[in-house]
C-alpha positions, -999 to 999 in steps of 0.1 A, spaced: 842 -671 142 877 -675 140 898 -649 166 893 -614 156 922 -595 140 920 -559 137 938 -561 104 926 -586 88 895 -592 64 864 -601 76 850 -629 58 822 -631 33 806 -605 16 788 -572 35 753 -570 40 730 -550 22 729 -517 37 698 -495 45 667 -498 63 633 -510 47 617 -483 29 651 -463 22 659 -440 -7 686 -448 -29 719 -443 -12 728 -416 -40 700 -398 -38 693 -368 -22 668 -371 11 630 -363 -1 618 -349 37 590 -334 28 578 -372 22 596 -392 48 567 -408 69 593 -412 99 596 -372 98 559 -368 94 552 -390 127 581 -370 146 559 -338 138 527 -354 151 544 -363 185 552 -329 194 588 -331 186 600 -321 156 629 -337 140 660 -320 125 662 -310 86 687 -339 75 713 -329 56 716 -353 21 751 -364 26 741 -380 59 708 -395 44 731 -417 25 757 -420 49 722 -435 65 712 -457 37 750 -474 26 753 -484 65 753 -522 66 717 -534 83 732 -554 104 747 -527 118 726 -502 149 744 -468 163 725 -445 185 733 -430 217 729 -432 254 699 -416 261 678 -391 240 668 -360 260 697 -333 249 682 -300 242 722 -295 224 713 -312 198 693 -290 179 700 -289 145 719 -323 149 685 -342 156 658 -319 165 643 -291 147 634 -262 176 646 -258 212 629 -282 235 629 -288 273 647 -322 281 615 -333 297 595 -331 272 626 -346 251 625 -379 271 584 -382 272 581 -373 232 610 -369 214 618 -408 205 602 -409 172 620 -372 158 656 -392 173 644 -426 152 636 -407 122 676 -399 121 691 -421 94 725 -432 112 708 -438 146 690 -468 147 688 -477 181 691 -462 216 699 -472 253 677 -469 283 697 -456 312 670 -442 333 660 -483 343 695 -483 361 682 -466 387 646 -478 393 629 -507 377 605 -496 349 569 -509 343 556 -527 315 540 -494 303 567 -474 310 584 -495 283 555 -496 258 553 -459 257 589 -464 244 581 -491 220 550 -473 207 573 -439 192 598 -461 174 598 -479 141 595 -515 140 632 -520 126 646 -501 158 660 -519 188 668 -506 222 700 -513 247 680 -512 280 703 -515 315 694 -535 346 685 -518 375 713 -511 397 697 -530 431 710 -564 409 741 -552 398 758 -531 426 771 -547 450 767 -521 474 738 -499 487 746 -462 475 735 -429 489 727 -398 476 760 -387 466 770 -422 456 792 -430 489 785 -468 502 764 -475 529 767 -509 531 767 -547 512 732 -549 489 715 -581 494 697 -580 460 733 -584 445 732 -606 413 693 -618 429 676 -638 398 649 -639 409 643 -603 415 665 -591 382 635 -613 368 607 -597 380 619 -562 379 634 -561 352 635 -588 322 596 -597 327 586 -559 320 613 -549 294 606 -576 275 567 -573 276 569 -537 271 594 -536 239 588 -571 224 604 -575 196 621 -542 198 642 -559 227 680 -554 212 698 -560 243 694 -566 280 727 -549 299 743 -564 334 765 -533 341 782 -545 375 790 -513 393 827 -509 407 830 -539 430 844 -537 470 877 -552 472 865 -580 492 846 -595 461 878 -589 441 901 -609 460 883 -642 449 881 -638 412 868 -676 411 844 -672 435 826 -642 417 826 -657 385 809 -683 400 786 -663 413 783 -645 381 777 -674 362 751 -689 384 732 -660 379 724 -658 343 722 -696 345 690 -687 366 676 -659 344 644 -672 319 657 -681 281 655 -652 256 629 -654 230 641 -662 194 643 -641 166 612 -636 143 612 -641 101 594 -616 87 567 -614 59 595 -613 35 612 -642 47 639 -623 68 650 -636 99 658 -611 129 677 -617 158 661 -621 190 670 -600 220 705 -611 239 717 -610 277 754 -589 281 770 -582 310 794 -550 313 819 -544 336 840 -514 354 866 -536 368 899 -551 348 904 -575 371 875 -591 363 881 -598 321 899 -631 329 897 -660 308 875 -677 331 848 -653 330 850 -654 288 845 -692 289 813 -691 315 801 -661 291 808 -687 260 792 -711 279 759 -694 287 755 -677 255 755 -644 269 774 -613 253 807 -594 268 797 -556 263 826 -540 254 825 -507 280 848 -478 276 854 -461 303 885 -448 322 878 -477 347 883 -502 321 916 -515 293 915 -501 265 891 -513 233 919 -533 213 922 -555 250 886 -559 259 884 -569 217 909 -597 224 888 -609 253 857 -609 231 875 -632 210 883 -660 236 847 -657 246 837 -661 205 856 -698 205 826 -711 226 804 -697 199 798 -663 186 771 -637 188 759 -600 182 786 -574 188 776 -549 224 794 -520 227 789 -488 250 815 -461 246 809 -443 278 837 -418 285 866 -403 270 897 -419 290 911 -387 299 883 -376 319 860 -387 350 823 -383 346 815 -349 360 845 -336 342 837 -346 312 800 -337 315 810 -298 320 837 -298 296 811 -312 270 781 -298 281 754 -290 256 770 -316 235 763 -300 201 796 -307 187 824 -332 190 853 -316 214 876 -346 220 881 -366 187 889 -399 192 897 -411 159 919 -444 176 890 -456 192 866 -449 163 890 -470 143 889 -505 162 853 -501 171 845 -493 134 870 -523 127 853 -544 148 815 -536 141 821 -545 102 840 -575 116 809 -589 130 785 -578 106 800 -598 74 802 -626 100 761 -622 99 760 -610 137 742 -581 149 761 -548 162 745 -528 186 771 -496 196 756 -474 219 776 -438 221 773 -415 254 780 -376 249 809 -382 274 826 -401 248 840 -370 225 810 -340 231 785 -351 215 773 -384 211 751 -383 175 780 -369 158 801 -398 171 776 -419 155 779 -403 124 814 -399 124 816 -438 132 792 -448 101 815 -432 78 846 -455 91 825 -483 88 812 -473 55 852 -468 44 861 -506 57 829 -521 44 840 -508 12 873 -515 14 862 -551 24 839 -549 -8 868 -543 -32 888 -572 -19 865 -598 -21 858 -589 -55 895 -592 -68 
């Protein structure tokens, strides 16, 4: 893939949009018959009455092409996803399948594994509530990936000897998330908590480290084909981090290298997205791969702030229509290029993290279009 340019065309032609078993993009949504709904109603969970106009903002989404959110278990969000008023607990125990009967979201992230492993069953219960199309964005547990040992209230205690440990990022975590989803494996997250400024001062030396670590992680498996004939991508390594310092050209070129993805993370920590795009693009010349993003936080606000501001996340506060632009930009971008796009939304992000989604499937929709017209002339 040649280096991304945020206003120029993507190549080729889009993919066909929709998921298997999809109405017809102009039609309106039959409910009453949509086995997804059905299921959602048999878990316990009930899922949302979907307006028509975001059934085929649904359906003309290129396939390529997954939204969904960080996390699932937001009692705001009825109306926007589910039907009645539920507790969050039962929300994160039942309510996958009423979340993966939405049309726009077609995956979700796991945070809860950031901070303790998960079992093998822990994941199959996951697995088990979702369609066979959907794909999850699952995050390592933090005893790999900070480099300190945290307390309660997040203050440091001291240096974590599990830092960047293969062997036990193996066993704890890509062993059992891979036997639990399967094939419902999207992507496998490094986030690398803020780093001490001890590490920082040899940038070298850490991406050594960095490197020598997925180097010693097991090899992904590969992508399946389908009954049909259609291939699907395999589940991918990414590593995210929250410190600028860090996106160097010498860490895009071990990336490149290893074939593992740069997950573009917003966050106030972090550059903006058109910067961290431009470092995906150095990383690209070594070969390309899906697209990983997680827009974490509105860059006006730290995470408790934005939380209360936000809080029950049943509509969008903060529009961030710059942001929405490049990602959109760059999610149709890779999907002509025949890549995968996985963009996972938190509610911190602009208040309420579904309605992101949706509000991001109709820029795509727009470009894809747009990108449509101008191949044909």
């Amino acid at each position: 893939m040649s280096q991304f340019d945020l206003f120029g065309t993507p190549p080729d032609d889009p993919p066909t949009g929709g998921r298997a078993g999809q109405v017809d993009g102009n039609a309106p949504a039959q409910q009453s018959t949509d086995p997804r709904k059905r299921a959602a109603r048999r878990s316990g969970v009930g899922a949302a009455d979907i307006p028509a106009a975001t059934q085929t903002l649904g359906n003309q989404l290129p396939g390529r092409i997954r939204l969904g959110t960080s996390s699932w278990s937001f009692p705001g969000w009825k109306g926007i996803v589910w039907d009645d008023d539920y507790s969050d607990t039962k929300l994160s125990r039942q309510g996958l399948t009423a979340y993966a009967s939405h049309p726009v979201l077609r995956c979700v992230g796991i945070d809860r594994s950031f901070y303790k492993p998960m079992s093998i069953v822990e994941y199959q219960k996951y697995a088990q509530q979702v369609p066979d199309d959907f794909r999850f964005l699952v995050k390592a547990p933090s005893v790999v990936t900070d480099a300190v040992v945290r307390g309660e209230k997040g203050e440091g205690l001291s240096v974590n000897p599990c830092f960047l440990d293969a062997r036990i990022a193996t066993e704890q975590f890509v062993a059992p998330c891979l036997a639990g989803l399967g094939p419902k494996a999207g992507v496998l997250v490094f986030q690398v908590s803020p780093l001490p400024v001890e590490l920082l001062r040899d940038i070298p030396a850490l991406v050594q480290r960095i490197e020598a670590f997925f180097a010693a992680l097991p090899p992904l498996p590969q992508g399946e084909i389908s009954p049909e004939g259609v291939a699907t991508a395999g589940p991918c390594y990414a590593l995210e981090i929250r410190d600028g310092a860090l996106l160097t050209p010498r860490l895009m070129r071990a990336l490149g290298q290893l074939g593992v993805r740069y997950c573009i993370g917003l966050h106030a920590r972090m550059p903006h997205a058109e910067r961290q795009a431009a470092a995906l693009a150095m990383l690209d010349e070594t070969g390309a791969g899906p697209l990983v993003v997680r827009w974490n936080l509105n860059s006006g606000h730290r995470y408790e702030q934005a939380k209360a501001k936000y809080a029950p996340f049943d509509k969008i506060v903060d529009p961030d229509p710059a942001t929405r632009n490049v990602l959109a930009a760059l999610a149709t971008h890779y999907a002509l290029a025949g890549h995968p796009v996985y963009v996972i939304v938190n509610n911190k992000a602009e208040g309420s993290s579904p309605l992101s989604c949706q509000a991001l499937a109709e820029r795509i929709n727009e470009l894809s279009r747009t990108s449509s017209a101008a191949s044909a002339d």
